[in-house]
C-alpha positions, 0 to 999 in steps of 0.5 A, spaced: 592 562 507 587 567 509 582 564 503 583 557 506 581 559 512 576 562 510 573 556 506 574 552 512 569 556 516 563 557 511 564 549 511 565 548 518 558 552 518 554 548 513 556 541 515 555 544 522 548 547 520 547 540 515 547 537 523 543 541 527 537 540 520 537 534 521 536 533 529 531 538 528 528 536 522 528 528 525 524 530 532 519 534 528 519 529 522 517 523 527 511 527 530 508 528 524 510 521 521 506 518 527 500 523 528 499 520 520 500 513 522 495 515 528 489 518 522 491 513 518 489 508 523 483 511 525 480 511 518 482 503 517 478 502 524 472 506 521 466 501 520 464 505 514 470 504 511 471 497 513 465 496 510 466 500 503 473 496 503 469 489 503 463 492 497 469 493 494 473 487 494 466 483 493 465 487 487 472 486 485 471 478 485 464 479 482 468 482 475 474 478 475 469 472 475 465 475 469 472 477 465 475 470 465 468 467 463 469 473 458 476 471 456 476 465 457 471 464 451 475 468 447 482 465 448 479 457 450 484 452 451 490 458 451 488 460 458 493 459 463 493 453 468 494 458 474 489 462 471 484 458 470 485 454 478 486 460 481 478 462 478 475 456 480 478 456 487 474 462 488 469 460 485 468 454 489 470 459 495 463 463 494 463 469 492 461 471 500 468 473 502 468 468 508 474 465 506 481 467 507 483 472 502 491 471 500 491 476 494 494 481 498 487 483 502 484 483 508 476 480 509 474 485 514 
């Protein structure tokens, strides 16, 4: 009997120690989580890298338009239609990055 009341006790204090962790950890855990948001959104803000970001996605485009050209003299008609339209969409776009850009990026 003493036993149990003893194993009782030391869960008692884990599952109370658990508890307390938590809260503690929550409360600290979400002012870290929103102090890296807050860098984080500052250095998306940023000119300089807002810029970089675009040169990077322009060159992006420059390469993949280059590839296909490669790809498609290699493979000829065994391209995939949706590959293929996909490519001339942003082909006819130009490669200035006015337009809309539906791959999961942003133009800005």
């Amino acid at each position: 009997m003493k036993g149990r009341v003893a194993a009782m006790r030391y869960r008692l204090t884990f599952v109370v120690g658990l508890a307390v962790g938590y809260v503690l950890g929550t409360k600290a855990g979400r002012e870290r989580y929103e102090q890296l948001r807050k860098s984080a959104q500052q250095v998306a803000q940023n000119p300089a890298v807002r810029n970089t970001a675009e040169s990077a996605a322009q060159q992006g485009r420059h390469f993949a338009d280059k590839a296909y050209h490669v790809v498609s003299d290699r493979v000829g008609d065994r391209m995939p239609d949706s590959v293929a339209h996909r490519v001339r969409s942003l082909r006819d776009r130009g490669s200035n990055g006015s337009g809309p850009d539906d791959w999961g990026t942003s133009n800005t």
